[in-house]
mmJSON file of the N, C-alpha and C atoms, coordinates in Angstrom:
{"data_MODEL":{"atom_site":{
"group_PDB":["ATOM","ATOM","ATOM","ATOM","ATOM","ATOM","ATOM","ATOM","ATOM","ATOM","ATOM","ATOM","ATOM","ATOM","ATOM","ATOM","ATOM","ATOM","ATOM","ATOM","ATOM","ATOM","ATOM","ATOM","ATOM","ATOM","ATOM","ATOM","ATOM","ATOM","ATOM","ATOM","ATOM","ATOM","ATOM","ATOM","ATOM","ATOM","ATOM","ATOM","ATOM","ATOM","ATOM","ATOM","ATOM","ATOM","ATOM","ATOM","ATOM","ATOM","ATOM","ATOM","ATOM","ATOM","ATOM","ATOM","ATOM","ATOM","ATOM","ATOM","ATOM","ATOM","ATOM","ATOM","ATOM","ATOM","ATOM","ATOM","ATOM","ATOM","ATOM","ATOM","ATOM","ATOM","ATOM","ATOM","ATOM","ATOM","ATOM","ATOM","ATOM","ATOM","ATOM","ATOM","ATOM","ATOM","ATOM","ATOM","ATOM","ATOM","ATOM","ATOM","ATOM","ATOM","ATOM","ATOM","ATOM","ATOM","ATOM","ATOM","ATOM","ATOM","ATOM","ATOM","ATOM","ATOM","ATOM","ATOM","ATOM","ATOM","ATOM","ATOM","ATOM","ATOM","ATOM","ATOM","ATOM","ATOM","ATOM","ATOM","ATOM","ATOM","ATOM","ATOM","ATOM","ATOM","ATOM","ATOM","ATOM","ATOM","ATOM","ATOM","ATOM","ATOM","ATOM","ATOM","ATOM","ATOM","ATOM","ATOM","ATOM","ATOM","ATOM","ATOM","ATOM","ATOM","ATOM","ATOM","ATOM","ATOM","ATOM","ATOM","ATOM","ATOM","ATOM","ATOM","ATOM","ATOM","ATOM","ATOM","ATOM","ATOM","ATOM","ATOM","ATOM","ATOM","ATOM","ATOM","ATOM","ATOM","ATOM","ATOM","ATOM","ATOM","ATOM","ATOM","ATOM","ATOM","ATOM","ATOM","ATOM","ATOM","ATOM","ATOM","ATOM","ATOM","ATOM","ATOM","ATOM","ATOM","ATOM","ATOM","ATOM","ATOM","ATOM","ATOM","ATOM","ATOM","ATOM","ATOM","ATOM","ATOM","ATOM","ATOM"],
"id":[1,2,3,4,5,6,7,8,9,10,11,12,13,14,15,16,17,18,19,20,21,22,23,24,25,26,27,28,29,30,31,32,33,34,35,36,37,38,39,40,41,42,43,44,45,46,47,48,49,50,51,52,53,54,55,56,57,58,59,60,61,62,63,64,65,66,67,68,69,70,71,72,73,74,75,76,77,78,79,80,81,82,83,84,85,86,87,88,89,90,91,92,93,94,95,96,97,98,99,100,101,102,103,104,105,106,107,108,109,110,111,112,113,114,115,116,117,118,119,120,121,122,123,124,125,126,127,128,129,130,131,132,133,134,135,136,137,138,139,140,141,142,143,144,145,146,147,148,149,150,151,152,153,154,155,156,157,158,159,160,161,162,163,164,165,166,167,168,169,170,171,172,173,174,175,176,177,178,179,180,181,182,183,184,185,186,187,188,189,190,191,192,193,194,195,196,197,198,199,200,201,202,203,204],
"type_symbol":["N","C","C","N","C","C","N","C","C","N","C","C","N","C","C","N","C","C","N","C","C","N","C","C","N","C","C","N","C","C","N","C","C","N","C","C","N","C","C","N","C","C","N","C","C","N","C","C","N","C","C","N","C","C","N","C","C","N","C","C","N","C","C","N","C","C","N","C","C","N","C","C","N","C","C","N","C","C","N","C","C","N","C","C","N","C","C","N","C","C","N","C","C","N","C","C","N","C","C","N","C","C","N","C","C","N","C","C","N","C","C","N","C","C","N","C","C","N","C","C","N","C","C","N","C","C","N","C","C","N","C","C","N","C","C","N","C","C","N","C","C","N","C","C","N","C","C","N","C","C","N","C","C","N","C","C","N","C","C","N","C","C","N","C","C","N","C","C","N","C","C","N","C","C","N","C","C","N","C","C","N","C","C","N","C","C","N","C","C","N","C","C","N","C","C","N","C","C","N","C","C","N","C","C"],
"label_atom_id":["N","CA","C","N","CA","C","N","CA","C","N","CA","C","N","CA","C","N","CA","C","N","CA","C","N","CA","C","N","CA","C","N","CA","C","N","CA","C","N","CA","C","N","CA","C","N","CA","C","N","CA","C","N","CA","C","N","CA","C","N","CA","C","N","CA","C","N","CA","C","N","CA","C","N","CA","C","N","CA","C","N","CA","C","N","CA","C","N","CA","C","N","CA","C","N","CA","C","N","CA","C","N","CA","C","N","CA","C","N","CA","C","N","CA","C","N","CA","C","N","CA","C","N","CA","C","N","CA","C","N","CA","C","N","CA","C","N","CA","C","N","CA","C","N","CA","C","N","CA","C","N","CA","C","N","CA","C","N","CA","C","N","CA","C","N","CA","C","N","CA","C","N","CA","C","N","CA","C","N","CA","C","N","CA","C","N","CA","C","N","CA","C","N","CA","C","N","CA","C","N","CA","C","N","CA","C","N","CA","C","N","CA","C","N","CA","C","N","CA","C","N","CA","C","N","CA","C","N","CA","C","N","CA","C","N","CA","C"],
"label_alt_id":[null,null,null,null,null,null,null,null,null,null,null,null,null,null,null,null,null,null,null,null,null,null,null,null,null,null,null,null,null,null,null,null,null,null,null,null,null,null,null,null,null,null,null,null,null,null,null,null,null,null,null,null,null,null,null,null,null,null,null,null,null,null,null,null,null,null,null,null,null,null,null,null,null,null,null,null,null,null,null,null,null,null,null,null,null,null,null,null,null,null,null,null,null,null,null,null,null,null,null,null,null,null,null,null,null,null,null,null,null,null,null,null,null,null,null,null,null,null,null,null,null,null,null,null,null,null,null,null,null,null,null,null,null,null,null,null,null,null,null,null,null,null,null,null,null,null,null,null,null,null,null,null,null,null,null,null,null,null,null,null,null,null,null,null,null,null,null,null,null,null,null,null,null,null,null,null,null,null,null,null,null,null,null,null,null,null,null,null,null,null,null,null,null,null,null,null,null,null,null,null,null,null,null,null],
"label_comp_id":["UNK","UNK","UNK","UNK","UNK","UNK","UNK","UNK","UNK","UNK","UNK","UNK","UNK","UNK","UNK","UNK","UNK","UNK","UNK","UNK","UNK","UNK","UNK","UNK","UNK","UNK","UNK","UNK","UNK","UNK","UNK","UNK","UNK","UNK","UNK","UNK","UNK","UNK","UNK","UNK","UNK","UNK","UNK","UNK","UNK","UNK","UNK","UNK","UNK","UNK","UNK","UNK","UNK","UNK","UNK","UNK","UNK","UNK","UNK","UNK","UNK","UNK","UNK","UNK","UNK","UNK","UNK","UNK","UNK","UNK","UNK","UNK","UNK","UNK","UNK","UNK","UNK","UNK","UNK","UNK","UNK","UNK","UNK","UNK","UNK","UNK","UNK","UNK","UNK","UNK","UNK","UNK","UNK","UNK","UNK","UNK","UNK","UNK","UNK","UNK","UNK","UNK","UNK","UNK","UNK","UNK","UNK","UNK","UNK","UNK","UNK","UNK","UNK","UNK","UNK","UNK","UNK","UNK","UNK","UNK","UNK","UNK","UNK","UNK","UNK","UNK","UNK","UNK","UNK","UNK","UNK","UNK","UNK","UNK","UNK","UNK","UNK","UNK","UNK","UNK","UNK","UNK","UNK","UNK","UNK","UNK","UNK","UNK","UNK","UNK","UNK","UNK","UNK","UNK","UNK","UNK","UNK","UNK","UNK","UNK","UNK","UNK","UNK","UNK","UNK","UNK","UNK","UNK","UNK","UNK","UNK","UNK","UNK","UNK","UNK","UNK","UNK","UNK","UNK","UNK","UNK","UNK","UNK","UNK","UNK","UNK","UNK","UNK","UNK","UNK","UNK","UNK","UNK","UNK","UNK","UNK","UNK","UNK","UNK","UNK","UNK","UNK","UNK","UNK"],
"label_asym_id":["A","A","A","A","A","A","A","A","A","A","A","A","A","A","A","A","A","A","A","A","A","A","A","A","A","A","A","A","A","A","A","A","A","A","A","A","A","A","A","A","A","A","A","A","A","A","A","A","A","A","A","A","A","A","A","A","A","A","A","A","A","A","A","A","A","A","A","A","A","A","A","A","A","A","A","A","A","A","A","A","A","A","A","A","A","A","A","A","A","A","A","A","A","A","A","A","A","A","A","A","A","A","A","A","A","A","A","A","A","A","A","A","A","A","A","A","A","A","A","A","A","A","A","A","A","A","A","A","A","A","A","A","A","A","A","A","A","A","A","A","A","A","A","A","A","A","A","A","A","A","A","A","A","A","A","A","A","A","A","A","A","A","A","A","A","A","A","A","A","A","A","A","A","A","A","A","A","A","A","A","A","A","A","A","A","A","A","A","A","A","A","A","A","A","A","A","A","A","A","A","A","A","A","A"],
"label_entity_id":["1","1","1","1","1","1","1","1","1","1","1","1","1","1","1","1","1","1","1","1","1","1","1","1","1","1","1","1","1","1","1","1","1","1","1","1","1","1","1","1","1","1","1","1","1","1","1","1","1","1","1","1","1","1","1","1","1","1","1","1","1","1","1","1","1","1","1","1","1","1","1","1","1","1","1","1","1","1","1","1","1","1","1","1","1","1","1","1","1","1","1","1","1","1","1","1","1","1","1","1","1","1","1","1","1","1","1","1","1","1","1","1","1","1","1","1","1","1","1","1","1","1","1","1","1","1","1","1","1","1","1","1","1","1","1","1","1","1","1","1","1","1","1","1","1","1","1","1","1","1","1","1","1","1","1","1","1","1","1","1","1","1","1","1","1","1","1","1","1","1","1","1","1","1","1","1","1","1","1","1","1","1","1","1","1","1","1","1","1","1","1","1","1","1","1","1","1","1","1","1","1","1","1","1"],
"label_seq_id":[1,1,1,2,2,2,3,3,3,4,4,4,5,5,5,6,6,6,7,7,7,8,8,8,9,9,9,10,10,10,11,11,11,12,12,12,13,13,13,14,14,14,15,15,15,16,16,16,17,17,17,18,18,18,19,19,19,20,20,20,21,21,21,22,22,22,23,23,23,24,24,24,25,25,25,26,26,26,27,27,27,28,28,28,29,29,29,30,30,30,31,31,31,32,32,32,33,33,33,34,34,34,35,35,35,36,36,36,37,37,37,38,38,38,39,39,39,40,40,40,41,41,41,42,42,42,43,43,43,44,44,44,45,45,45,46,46,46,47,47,47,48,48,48,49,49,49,50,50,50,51,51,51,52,52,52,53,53,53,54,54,54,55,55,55,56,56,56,57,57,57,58,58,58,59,59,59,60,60,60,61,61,61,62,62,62,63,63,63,64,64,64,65,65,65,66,66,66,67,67,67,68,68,68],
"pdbx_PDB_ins_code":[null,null,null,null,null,null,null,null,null,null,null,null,null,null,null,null,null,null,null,null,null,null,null,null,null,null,null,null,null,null,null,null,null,null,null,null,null,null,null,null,null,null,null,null,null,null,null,null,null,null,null,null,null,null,null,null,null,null,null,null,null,null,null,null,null,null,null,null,null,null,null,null,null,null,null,null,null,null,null,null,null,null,null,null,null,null,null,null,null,null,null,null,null,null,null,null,null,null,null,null,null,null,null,null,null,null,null,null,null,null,null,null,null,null,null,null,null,null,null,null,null,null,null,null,null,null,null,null,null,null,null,null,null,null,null,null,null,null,null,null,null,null,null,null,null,null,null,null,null,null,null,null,null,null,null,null,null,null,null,null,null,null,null,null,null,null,null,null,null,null,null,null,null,null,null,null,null,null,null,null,null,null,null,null,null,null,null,null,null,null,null,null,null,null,null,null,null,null,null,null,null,null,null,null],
"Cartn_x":[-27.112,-27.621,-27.455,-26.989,-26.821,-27.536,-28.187,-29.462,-28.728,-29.105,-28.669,-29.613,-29.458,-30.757,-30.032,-31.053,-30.843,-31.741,-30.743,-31.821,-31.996,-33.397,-33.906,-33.845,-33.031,-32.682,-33.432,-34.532,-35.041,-34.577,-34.613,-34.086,-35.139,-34.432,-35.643,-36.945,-37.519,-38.586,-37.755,-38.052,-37.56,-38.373,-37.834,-38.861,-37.876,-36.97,-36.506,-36.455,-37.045,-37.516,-36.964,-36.131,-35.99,-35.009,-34.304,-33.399,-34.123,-35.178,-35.865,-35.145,-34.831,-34.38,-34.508,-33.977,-34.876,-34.673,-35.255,-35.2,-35.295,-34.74,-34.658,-35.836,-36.25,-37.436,-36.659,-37.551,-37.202,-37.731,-37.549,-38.121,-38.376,-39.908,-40.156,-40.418,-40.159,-40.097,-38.571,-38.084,-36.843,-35.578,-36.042,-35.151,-33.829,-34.042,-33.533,-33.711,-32.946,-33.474,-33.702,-34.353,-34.639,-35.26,-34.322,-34.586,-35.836,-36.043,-37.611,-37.63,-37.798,-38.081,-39.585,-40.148,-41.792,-42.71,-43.044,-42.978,-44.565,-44.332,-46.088,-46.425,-45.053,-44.311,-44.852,-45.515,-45.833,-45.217,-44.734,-44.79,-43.01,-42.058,-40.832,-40.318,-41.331,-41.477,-41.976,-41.95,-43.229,-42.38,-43.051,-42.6,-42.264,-41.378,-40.939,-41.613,-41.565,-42.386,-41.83,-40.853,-40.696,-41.022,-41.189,-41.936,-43.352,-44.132,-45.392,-45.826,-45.038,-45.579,-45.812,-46.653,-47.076,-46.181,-46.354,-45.502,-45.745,-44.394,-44.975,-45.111,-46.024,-46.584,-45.255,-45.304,-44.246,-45.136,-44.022,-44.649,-44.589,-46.038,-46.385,-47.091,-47.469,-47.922,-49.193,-49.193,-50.496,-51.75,-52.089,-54.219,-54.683,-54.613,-55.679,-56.222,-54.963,-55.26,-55.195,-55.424,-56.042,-54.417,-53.629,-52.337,-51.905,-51.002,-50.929,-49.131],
"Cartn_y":[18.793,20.061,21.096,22.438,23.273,24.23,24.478,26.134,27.688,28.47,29.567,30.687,31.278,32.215,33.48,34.594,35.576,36.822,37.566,38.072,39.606,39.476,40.841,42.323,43.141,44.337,45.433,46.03,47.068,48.589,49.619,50.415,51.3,51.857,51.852,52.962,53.243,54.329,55.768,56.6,57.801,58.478,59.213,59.585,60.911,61.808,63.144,63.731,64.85,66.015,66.915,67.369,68.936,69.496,70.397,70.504,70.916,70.717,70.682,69.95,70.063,69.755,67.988,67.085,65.613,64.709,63.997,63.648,61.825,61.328,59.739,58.697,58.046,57.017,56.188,54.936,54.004,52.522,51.957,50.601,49.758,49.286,48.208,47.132,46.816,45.392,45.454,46.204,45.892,46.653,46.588,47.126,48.03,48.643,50.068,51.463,52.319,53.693,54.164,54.715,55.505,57.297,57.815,59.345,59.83,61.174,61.73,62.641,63.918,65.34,66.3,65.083,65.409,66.419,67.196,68.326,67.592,66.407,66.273,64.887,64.529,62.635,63.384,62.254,62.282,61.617,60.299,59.48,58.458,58.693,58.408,57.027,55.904,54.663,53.744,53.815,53.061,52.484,51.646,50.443,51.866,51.713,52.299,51.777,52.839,52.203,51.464,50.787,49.429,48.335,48.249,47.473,47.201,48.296,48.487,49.696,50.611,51.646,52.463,53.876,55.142,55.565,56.375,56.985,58.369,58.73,60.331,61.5,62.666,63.452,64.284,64.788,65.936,67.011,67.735,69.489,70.057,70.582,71.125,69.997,69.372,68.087,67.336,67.893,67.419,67.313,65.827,65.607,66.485,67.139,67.555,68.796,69.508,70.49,70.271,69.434,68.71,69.013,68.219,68.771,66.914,66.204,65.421,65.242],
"Cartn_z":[72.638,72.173,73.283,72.898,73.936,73.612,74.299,74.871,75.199,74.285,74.522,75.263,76.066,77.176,76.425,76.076,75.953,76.94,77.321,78.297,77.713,77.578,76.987,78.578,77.816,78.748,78.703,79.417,79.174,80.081,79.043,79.926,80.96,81.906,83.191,82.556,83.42,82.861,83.314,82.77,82.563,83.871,85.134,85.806,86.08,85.835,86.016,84.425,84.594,83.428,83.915,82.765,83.334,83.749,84.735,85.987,87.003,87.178,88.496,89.717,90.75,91.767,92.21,92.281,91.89,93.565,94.143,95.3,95.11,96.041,95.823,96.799,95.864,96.227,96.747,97.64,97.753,97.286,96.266,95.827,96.672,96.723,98.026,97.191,95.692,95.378,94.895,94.164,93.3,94.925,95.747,97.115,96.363,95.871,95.479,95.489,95.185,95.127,93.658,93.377,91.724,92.313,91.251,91.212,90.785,91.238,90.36,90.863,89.928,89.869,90.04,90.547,90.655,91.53,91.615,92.798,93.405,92.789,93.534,94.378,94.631,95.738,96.58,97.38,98.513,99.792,99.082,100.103,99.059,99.399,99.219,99.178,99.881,100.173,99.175,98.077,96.939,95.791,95.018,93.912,92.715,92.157,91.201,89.479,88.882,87.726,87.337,86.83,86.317,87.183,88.241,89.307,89.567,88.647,88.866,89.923,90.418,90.8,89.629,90.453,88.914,89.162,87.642,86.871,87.29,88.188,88.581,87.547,88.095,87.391,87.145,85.512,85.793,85.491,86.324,86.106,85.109,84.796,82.781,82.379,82.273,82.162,82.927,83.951,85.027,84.311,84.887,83.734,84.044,85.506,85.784,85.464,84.56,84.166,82.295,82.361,80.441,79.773,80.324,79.741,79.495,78.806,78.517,79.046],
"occupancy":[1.0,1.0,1.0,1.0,1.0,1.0,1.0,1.0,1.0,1.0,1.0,1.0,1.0,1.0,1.0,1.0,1.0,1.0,1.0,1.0,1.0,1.0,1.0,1.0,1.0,1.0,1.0,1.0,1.0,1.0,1.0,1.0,1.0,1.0,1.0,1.0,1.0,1.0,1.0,1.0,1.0,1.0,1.0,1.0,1.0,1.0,1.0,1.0,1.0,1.0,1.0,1.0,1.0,1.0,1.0,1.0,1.0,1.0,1.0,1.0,1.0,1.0,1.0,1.0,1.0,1.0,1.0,1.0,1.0,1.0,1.0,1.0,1.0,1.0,1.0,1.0,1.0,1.0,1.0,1.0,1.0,1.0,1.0,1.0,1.0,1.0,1.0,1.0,1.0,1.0,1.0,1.0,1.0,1.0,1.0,1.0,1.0,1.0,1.0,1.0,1.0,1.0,1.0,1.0,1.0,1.0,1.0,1.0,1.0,1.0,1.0,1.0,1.0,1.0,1.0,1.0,1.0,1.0,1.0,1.0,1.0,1.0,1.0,1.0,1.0,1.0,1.0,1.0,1.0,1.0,1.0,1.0,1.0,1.0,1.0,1.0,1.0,1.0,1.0,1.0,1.0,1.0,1.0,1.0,1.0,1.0,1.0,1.0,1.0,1.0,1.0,1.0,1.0,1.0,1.0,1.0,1.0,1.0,1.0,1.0,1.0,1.0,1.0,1.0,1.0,1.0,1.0,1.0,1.0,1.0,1.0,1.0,1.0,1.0,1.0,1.0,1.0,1.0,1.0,1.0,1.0,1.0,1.0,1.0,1.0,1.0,1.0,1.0,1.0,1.0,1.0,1.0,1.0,1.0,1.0,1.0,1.0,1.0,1.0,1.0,1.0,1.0,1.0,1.0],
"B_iso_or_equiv":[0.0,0.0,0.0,0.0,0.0,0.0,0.0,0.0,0.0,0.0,0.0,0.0,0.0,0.0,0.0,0.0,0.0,0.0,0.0,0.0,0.0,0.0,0.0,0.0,0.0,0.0,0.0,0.0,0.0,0.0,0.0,0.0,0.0,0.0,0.0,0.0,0.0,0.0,0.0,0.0,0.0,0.0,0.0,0.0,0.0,0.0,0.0,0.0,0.0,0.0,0.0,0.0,0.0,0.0,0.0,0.0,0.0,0.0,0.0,0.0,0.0,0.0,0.0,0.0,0.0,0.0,0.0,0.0,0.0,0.0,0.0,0.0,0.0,0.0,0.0,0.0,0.0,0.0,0.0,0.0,0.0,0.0,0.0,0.0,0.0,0.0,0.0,0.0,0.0,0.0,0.0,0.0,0.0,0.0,0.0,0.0,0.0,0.0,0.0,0.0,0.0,0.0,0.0,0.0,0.0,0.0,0.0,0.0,0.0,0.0,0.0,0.0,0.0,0.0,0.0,0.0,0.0,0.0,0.0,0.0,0.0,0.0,0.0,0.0,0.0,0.0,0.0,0.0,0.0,0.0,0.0,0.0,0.0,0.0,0.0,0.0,0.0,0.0,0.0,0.0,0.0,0.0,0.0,0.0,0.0,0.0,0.0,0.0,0.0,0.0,0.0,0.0,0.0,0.0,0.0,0.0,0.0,0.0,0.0,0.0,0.0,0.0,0.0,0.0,0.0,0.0,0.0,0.0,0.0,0.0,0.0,0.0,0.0,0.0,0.0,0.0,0.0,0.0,0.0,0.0,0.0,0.0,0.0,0.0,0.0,0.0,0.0,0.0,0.0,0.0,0.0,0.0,0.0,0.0,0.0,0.0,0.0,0.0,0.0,0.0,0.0,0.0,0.0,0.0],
"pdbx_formal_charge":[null,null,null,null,null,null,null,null,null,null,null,null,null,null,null,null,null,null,null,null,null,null,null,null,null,null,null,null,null,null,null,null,null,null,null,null,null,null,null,null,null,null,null,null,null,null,null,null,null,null,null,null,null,null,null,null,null,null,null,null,null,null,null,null,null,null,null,null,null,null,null,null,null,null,null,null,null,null,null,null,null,null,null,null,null,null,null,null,null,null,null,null,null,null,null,null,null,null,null,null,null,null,null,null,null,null,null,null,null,null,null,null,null,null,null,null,null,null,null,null,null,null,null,null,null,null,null,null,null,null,null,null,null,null,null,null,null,null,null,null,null,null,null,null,null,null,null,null,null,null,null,null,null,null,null,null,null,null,null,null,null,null,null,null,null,null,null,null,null,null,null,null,null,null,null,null,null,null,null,null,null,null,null,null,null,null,null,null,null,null,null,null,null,null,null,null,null,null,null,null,null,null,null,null],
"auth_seq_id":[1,1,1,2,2,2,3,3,3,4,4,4,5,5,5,6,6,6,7,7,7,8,8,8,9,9,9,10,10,10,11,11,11,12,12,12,13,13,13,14,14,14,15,15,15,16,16,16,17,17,17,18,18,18,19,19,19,20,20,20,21,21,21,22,22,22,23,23,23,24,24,24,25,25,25,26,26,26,27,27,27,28,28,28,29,29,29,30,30,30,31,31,31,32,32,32,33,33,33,34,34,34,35,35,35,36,36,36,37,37,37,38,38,38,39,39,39,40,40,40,41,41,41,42,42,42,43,43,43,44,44,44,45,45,45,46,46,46,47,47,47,48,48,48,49,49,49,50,50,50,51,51,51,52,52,52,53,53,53,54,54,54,55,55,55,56,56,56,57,57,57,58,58,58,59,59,59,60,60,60,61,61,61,62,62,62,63,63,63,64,64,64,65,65,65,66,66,66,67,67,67,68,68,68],
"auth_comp_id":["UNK","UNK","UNK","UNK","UNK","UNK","UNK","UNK","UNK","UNK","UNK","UNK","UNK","UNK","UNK","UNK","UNK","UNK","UNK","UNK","UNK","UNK","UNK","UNK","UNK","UNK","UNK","UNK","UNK","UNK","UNK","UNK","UNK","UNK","UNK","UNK","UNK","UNK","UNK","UNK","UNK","UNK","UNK","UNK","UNK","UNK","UNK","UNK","UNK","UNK","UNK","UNK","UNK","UNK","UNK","UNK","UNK","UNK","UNK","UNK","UNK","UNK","UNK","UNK","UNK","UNK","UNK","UNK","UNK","UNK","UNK","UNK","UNK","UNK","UNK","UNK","UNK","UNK","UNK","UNK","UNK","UNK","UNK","UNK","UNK","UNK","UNK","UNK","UNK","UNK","UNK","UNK","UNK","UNK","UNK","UNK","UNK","UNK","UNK","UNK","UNK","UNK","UNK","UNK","UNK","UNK","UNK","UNK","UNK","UNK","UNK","UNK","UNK","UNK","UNK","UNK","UNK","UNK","UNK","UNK","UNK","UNK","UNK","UNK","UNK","UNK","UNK","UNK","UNK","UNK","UNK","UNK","UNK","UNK","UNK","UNK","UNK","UNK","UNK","UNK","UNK","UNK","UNK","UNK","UNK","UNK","UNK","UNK","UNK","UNK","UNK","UNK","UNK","UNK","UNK","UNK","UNK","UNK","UNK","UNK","UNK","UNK","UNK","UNK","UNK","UNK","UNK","UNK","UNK","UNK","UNK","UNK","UNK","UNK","UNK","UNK","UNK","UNK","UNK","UNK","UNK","UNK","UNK","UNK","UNK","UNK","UNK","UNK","UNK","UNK","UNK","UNK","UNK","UNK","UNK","UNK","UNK","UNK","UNK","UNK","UNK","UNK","UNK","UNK"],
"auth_asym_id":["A","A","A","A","A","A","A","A","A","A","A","A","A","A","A","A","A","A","A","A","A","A","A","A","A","A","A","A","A","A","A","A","A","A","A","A","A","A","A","A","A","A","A","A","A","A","A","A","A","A","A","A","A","A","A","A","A","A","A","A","A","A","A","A","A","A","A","A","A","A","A","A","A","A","A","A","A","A","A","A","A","A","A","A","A","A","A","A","A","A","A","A","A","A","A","A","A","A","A","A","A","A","A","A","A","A","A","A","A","A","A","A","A","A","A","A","A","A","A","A","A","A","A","A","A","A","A","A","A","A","A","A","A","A","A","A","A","A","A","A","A","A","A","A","A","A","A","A","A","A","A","A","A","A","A","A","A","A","A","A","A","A","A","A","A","A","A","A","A","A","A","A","A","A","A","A","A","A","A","A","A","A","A","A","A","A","A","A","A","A","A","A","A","A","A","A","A","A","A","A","A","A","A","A"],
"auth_atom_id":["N","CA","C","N","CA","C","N","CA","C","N","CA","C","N","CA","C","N","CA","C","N","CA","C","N","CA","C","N","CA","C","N","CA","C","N","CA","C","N","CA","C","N","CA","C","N","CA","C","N","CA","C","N","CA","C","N","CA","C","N","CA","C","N","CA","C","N","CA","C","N","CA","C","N","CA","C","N","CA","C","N","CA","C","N","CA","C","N","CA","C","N","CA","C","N","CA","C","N","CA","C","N","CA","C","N","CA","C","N","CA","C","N","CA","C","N","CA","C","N","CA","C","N","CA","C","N","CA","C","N","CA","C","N","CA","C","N","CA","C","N","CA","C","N","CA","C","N","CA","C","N","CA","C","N","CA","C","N","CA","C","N","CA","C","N","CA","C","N","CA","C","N","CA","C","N","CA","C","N","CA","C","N","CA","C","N","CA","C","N","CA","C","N","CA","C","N","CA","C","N","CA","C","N","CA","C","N","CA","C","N","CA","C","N","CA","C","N","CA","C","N","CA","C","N","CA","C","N","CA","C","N","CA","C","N","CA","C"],
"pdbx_PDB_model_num":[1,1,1,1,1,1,1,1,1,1,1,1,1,1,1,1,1,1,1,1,1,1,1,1,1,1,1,1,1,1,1,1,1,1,1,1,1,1,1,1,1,1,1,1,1,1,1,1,1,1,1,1,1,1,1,1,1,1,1,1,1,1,1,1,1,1,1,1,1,1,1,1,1,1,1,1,1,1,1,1,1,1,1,1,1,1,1,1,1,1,1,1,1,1,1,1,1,1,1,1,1,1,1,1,1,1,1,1,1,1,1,1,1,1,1,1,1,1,1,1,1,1,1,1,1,1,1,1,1,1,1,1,1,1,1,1,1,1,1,1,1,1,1,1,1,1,1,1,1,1,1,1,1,1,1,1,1,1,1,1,1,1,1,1,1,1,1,1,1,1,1,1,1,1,1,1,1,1,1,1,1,1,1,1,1,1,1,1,1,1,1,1,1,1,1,1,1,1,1,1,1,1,1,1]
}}}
């Protein structure tokens, strides 16, 4: 009997909106870079959301101003 593996492909998370200007992260689990247009990164060094980092804020959109 032979076993067939199918490997389920997801596509990455969406993290540039816009044409806002976009700057490159660095993945400290998946050791890659991923883009993002976020005017509100702090820190350039961090797990990318499909890795389990957050999902950066886009601009127009921020909770903190009750925007979704």
């Amino acid at each position: 009997m032979t076993t067939r593996m199918e490997a389920i492909v997801t596509a990455p998370t969406k993290t540039v909106y816009g044409d806002r200007p976009s700057h490159k992260h660095k993945c400290l689990v998946g050791l890659h870079d991923w883009e993002c247009n976020s005017p509100y990164c702090e820190v350039l060094e961090i797990e990318c959301p499909d890795h389990g980092g957050p999902v950066p804020f886009v601009q127009g959109r921020e909770p903190w101003r009750g925007r979704n």
